[in-house]
PDB file of N, CA, C, O and CB in Angstrom:
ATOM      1  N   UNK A   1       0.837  -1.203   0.000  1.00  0.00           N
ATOM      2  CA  UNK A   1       0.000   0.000   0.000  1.00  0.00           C
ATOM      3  C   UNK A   1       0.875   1.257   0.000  1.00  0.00           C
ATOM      4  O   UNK A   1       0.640   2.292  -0.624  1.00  0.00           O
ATOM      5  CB  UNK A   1      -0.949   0.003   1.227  1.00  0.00           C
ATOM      6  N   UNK A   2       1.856   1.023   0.747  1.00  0.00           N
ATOM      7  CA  UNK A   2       2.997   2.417   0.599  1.00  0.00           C
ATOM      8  C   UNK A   2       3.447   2.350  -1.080  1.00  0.00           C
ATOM      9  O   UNK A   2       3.015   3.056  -1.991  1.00  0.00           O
ATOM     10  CB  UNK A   2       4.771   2.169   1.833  1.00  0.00           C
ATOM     11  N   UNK A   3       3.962   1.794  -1.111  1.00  0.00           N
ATOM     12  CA  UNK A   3       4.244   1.598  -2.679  1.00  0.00           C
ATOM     13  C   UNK A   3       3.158   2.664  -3.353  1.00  0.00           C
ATOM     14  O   UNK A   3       3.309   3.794  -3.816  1.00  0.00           O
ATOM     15  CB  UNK A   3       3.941  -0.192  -3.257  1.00  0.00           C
ATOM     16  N   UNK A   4       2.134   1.904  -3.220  1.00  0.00           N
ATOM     17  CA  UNK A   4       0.833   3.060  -4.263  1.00  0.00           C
ATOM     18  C   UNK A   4       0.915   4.021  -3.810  1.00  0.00           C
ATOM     19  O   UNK A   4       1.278   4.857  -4.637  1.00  0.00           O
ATOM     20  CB  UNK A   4      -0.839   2.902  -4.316  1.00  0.00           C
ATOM     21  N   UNK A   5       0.782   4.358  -2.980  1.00  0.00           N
ATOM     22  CA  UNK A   5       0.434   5.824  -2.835  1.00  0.00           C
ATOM     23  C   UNK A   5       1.726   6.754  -3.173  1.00  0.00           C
ATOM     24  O   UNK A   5       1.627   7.934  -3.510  1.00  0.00           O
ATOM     25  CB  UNK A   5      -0.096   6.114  -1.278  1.00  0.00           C
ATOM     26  N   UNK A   6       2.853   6.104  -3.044  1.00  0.00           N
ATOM     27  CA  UNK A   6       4.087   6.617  -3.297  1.00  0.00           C
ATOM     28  C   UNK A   6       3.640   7.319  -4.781  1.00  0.00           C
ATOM     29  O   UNK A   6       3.573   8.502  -5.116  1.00  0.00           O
ATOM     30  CB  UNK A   6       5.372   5.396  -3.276  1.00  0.00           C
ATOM     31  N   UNK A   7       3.419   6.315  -5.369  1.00  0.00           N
ATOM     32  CA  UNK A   7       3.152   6.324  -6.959  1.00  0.00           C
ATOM     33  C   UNK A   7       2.345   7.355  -7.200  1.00  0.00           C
ATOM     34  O   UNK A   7       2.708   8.154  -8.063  1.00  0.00           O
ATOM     35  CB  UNK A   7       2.481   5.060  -7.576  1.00  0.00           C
ATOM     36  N   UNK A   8       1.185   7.557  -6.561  1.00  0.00           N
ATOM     37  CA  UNK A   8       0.265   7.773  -7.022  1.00  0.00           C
ATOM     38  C   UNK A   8       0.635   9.812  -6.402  1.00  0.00           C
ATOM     39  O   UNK A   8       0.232  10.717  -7.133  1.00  0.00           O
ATOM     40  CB  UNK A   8      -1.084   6.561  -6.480  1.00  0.00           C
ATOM     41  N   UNK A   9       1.233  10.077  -5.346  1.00  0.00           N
ATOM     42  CA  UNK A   9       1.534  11.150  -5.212  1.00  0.00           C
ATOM     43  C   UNK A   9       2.954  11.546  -6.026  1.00  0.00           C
ATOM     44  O   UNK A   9       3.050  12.748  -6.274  1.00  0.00           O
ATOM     45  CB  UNK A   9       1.478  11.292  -3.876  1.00  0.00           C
ATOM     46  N   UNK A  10       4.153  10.631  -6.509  1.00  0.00           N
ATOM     47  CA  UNK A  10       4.930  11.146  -7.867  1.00  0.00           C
ATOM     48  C   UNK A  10       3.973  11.294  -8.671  1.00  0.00           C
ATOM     49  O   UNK A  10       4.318  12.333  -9.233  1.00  0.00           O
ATOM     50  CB  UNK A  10       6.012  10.237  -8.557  1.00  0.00           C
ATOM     51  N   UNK A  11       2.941  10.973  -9.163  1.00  0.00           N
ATOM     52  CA  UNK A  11       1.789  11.586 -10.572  1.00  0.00           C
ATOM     53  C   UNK A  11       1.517  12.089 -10.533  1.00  0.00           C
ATOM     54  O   UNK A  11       1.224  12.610 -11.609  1.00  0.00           O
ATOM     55  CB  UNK A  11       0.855  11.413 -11.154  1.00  0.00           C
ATOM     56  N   UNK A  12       1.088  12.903  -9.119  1.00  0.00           N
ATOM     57  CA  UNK A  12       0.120  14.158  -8.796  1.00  0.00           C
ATOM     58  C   UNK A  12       1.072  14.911  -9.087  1.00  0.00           C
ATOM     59  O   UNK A  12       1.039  15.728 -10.007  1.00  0.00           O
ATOM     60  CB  UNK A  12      -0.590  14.451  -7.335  1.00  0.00           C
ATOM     61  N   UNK A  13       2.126  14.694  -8.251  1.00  0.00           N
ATOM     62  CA  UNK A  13       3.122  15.852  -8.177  1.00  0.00           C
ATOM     63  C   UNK A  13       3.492  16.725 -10.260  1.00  0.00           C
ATOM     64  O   UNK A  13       3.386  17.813 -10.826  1.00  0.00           O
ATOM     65  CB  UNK A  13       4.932  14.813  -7.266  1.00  0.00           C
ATOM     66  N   UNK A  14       3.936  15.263 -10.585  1.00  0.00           N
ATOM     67  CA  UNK A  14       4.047  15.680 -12.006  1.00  0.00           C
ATOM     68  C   UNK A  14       3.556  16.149 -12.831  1.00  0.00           C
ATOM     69  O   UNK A  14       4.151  16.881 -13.622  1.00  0.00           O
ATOM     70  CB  UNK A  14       4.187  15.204 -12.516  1.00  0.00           C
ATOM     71  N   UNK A  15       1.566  15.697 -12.939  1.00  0.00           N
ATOM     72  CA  UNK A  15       0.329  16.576 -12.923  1.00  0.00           C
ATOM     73  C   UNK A  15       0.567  18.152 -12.081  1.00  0.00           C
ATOM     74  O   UNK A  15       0.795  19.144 -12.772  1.00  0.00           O
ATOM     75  CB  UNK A  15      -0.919  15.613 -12.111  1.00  0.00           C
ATOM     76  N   UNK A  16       0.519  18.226 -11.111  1.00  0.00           N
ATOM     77  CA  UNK A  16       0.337  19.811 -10.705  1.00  0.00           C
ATOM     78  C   UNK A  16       1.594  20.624 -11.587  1.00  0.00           C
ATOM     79  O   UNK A  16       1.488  21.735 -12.105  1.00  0.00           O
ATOM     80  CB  UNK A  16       0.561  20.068  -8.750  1.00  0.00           C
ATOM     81  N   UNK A  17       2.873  19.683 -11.597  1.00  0.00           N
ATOM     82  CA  UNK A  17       3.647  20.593 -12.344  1.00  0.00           C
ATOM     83  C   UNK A  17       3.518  20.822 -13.480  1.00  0.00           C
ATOM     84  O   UNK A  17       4.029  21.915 -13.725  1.00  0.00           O
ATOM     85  CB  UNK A  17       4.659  20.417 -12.326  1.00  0.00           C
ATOM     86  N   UNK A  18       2.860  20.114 -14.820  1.00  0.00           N
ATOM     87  CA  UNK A  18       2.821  20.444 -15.563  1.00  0.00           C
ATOM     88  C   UNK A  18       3.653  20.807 -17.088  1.00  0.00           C
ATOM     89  O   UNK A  18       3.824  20.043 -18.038  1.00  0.00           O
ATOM     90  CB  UNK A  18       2.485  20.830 -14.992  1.00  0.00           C
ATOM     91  N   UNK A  19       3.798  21.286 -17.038  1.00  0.00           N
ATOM     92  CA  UNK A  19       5.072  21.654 -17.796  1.00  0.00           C
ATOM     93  C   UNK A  19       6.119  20.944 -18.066  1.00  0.00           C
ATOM     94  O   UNK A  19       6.614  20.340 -19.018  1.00  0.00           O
ATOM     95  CB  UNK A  19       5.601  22.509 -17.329  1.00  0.00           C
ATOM     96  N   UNK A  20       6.420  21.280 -16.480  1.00  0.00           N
ATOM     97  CA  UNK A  20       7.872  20.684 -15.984  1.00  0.00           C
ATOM     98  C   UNK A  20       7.551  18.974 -15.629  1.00  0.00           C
ATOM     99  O   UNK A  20       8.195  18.311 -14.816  1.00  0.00           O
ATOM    100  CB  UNK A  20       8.499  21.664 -14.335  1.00  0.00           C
ATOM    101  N   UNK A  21       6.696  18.604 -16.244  1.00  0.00           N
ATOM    102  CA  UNK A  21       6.648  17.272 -15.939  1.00  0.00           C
ATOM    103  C   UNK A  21       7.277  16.225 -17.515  1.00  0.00           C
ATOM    104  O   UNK A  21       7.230  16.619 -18.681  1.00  0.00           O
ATOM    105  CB  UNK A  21       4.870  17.013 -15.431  1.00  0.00           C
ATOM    106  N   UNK A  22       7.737  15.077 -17.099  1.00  0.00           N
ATOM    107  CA  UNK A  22       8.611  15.087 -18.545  1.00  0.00           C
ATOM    108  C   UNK A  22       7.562  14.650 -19.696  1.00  0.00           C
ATOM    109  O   UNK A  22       6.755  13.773 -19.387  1.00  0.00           O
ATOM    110  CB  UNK A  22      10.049  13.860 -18.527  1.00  0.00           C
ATOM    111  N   UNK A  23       7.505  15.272 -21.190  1.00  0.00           N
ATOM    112  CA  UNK A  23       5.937  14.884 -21.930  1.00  0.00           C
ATOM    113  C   UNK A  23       6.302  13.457 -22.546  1.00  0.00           C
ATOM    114  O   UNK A  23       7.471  13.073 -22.502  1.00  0.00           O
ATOM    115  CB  UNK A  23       5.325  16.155 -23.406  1.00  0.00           C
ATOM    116  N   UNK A  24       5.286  12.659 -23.127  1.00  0.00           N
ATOM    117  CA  UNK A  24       5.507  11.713 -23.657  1.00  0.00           C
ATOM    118  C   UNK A  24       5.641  11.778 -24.817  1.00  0.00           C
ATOM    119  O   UNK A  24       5.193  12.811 -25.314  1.00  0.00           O
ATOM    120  CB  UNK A  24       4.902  11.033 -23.413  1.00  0.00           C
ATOM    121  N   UNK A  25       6.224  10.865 -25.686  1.00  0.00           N
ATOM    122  CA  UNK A  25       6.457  10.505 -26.816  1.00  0.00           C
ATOM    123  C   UNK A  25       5.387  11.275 -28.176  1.00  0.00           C
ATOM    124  O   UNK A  25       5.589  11.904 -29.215  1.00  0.00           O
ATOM    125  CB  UNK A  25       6.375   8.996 -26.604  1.00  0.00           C
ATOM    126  N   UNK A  26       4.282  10.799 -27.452  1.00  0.00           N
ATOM    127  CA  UNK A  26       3.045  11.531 -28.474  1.00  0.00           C
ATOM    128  C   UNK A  26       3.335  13.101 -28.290  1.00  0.00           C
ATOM    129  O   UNK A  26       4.019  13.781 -29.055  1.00  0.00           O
ATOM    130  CB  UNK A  26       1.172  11.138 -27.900  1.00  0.00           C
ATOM    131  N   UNK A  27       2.720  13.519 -27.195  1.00  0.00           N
ATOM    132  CA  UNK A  27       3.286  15.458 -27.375  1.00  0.00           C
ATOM    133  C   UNK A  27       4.484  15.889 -27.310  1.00  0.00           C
ATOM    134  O   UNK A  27       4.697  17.101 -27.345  1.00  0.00           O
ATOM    135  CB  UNK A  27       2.842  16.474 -26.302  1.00  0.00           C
ATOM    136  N   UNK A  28       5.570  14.909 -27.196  1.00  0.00           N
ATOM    137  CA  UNK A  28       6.778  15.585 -27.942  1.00  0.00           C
ATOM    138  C   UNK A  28       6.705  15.191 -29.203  1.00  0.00           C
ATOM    139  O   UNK A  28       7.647  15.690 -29.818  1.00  0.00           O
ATOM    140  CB  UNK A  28       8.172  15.261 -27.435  1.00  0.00           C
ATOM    141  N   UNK A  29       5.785  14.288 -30.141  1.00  0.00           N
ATOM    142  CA  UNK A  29       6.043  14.799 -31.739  1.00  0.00           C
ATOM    143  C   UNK A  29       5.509  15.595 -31.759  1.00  0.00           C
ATOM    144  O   UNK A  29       5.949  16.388 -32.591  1.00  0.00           O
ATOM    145  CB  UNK A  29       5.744  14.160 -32.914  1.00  0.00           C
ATOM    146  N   UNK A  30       4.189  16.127 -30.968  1.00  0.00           N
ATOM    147  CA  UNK A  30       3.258  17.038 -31.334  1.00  0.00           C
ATOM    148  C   UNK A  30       3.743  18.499 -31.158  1.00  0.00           C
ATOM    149  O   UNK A  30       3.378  19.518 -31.744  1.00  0.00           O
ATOM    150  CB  UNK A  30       2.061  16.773 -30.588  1.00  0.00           C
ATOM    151  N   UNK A  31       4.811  18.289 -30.036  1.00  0.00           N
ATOM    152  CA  UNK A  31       5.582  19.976 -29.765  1.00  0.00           C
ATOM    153  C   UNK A  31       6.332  19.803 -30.342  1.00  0.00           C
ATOM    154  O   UNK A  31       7.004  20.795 -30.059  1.00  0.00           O
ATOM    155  CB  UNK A  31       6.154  20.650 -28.483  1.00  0.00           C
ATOM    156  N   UNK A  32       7.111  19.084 -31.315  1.00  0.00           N
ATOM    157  CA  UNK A  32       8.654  19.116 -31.804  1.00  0.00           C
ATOM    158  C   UNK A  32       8.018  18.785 -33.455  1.00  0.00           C
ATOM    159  O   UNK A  32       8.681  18.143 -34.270  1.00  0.00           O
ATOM    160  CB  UNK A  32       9.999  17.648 -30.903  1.00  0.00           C
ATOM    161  N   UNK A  33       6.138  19.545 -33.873  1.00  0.00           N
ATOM    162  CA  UNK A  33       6.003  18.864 -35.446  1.00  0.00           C
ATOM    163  C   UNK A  33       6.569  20.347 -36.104  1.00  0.00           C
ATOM    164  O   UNK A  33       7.686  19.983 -36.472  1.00  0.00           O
ATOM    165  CB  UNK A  33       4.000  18.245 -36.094  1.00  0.00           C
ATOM    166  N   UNK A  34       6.503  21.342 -36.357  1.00  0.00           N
ATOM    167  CA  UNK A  34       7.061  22.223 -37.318  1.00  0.00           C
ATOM    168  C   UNK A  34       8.438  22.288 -37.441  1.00  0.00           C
ATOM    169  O   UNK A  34       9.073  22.335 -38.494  1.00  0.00           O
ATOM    170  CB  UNK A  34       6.660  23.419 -37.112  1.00  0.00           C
ATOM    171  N   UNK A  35       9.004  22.288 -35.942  1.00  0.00           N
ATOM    172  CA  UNK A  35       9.954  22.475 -35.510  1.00  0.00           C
ATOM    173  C   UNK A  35      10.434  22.738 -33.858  1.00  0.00           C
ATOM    174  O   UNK A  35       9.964  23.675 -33.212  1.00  0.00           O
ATOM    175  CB  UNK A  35      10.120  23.231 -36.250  1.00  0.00           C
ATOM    176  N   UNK A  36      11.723  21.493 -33.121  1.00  0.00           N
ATOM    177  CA  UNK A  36      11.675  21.929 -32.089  1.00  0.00           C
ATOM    178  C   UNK A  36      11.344  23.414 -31.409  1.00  0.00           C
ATOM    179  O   UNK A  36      11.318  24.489 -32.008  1.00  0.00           O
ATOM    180  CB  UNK A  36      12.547  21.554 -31.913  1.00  0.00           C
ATOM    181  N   UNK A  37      11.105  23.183 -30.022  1.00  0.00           N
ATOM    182  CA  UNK A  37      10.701  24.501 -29.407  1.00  0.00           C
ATOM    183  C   UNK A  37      11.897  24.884 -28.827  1.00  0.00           C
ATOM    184  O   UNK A  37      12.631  24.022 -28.345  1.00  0.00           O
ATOM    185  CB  UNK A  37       9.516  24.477 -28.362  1.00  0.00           C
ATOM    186  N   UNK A  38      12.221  26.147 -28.805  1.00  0.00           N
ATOM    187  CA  UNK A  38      13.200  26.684 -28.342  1.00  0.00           C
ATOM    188  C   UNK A  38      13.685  26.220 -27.023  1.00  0.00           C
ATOM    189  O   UNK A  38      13.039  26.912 -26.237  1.00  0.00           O
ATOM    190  CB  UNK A  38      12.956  27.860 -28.375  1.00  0.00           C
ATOM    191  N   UNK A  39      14.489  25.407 -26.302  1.00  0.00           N
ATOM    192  CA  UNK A  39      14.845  25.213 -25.409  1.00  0.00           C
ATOM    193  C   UNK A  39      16.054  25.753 -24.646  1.00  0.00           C
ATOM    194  O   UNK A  39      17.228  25.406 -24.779  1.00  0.00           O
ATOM    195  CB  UNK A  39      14.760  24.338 -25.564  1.00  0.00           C
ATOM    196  N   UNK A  40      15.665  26.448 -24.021  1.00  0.00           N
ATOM    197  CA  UNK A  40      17.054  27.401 -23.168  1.00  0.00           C
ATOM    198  C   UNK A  40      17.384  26.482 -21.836  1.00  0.00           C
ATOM    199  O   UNK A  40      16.557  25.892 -21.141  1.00  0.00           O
ATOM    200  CB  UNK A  40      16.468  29.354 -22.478  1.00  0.00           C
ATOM    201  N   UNK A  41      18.476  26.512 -21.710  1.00  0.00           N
ATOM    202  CA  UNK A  41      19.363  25.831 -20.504  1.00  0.00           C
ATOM    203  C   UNK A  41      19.336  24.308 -20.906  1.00  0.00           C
ATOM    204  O   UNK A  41      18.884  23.576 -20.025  1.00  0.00           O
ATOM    205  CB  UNK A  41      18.652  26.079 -18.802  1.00  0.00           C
ATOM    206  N   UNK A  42      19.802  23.591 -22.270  1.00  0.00           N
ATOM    207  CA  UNK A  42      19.595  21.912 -22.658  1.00  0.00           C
ATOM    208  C   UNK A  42      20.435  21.591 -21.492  1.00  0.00           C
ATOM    209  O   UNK A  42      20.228  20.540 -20.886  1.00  0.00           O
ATOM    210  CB  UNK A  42      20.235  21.182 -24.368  1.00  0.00           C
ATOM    211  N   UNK A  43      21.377  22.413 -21.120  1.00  0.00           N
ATOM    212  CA  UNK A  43      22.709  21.737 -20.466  1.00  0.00           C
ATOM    213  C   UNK A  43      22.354  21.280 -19.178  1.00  0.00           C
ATOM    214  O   UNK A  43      22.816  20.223 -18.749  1.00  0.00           O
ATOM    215  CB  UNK A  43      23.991  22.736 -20.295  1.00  0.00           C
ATOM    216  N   UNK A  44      21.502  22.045 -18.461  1.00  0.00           N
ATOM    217  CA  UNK A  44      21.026  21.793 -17.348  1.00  0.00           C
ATOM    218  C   UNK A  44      19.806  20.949 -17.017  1.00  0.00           C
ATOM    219  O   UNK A  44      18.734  20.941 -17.622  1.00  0.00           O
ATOM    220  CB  UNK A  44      20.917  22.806 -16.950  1.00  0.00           C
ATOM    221  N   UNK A  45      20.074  20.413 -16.208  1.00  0.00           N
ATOM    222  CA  UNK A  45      19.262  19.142 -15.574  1.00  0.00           C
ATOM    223  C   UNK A  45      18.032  18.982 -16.222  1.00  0.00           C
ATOM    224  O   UNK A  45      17.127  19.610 -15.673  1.00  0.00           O
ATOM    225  CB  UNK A  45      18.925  19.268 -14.028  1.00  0.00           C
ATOM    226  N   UNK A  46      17.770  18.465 -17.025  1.00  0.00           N
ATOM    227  CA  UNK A  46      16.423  18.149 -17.696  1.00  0.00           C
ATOM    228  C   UNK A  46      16.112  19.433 -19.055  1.00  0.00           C
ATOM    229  O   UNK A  46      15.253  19.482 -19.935  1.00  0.00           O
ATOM    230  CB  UNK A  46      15.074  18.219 -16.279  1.00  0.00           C
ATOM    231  N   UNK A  47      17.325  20.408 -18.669  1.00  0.00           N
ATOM    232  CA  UNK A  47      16.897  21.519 -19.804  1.00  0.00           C
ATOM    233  C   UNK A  47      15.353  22.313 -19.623  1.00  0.00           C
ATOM    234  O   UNK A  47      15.021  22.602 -18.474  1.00  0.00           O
ATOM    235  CB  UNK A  47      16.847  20.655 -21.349  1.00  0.00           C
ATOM    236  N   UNK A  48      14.630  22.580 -20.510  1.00  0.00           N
ATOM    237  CA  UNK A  48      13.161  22.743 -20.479  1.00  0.00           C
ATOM    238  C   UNK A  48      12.813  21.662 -20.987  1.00  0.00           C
ATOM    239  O   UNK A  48      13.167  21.089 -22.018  1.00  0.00           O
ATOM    240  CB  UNK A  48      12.544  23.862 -21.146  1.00  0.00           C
ATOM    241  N   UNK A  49      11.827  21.321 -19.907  1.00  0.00           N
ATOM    242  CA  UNK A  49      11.456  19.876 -20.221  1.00  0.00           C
ATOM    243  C   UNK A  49      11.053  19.330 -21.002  1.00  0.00           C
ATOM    244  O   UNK A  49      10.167  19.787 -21.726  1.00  0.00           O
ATOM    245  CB  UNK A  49      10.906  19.444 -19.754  1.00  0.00           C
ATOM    246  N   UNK A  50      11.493  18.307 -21.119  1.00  0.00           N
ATOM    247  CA  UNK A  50      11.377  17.400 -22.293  1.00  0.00           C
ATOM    248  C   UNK A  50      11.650  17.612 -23.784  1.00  0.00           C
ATOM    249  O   UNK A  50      11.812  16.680 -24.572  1.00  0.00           O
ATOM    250  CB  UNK A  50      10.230  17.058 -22.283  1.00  0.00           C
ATOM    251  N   UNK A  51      11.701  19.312 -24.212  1.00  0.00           N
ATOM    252  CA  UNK A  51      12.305  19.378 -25.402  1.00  0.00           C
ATOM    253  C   UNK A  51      13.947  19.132 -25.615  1.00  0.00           C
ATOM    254  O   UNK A  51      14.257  19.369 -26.782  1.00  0.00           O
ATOM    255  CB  UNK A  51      11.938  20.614 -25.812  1.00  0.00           C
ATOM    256  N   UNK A  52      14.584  18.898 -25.147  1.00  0.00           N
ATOM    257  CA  UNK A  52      15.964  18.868 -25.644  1.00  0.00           C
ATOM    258  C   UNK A  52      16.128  17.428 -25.738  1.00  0.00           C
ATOM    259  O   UNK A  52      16.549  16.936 -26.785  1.00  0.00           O
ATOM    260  CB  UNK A  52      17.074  19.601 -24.721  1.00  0.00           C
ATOM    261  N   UNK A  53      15.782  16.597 -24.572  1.00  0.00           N
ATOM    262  CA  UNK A  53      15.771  15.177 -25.506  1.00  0.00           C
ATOM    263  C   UNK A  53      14.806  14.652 -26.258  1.00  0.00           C
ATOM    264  O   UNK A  53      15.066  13.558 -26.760  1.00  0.00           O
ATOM    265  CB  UNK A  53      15.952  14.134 -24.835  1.00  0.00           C
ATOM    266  N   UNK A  54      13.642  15.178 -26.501  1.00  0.00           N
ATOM    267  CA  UNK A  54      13.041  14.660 -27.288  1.00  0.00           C
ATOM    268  C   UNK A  54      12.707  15.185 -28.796  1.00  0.00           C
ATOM    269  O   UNK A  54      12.054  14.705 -29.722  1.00  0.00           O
ATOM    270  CB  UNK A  54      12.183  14.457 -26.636  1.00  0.00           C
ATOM    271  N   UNK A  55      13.274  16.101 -28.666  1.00  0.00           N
ATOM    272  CA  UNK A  55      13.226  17.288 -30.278  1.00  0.00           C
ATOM    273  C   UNK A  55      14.724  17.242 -30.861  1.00  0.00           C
ATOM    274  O   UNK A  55      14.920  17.828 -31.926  1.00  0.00           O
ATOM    275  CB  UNK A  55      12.835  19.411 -29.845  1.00  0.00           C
ATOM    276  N   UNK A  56      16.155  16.358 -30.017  1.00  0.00           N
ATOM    277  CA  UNK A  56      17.191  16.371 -30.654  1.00  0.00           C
ATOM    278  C   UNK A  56      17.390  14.309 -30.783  1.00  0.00           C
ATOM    279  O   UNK A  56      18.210  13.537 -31.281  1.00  0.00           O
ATOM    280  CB  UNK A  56      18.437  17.489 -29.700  1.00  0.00           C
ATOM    281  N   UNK A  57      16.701  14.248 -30.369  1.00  0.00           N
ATOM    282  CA  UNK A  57      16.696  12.776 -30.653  1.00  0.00           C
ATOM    283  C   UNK A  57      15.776  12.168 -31.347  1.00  0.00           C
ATOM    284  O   UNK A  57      14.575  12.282 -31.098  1.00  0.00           O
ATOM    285  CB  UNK A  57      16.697  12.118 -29.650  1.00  0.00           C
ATOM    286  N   UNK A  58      16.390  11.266 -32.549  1.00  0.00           N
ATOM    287  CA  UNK A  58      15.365  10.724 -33.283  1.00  0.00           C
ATOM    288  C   UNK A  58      14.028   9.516 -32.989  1.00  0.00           C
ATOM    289  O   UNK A  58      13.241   9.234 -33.893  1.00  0.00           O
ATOM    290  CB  UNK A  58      16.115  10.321 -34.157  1.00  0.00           C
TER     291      UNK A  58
END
């Protein structure tokens, strides 16, 4: 039961953040279809999320 709820409050957490939560596969083609999104700071820890690895990797 600890286990779940563990789980289940990392989701929330990632839900309330939003953004900053890492996107999946589907809305990173969907943010990376004209052309990646500008991502400032790739270098740093996660960059803006989720575009730098998923808009420079095939």
């Amino acid at each position: 039961m600890k286990t779940n709820w563990t789980a289940l409050l990392i989701g929330v957490s990632l839900s309330m953040s939003g953004i900053n939560a890492i996107p999946t596969t589907e809305s990173c083609a969907k943010l990376c279809l004209p052309g990646p999104p500008p991502c400032p700071f790739p270098e740093t820890l996660g960059g803006t999320p989720g575009c730098y690895t998923c808009c420079t990797t095939k």
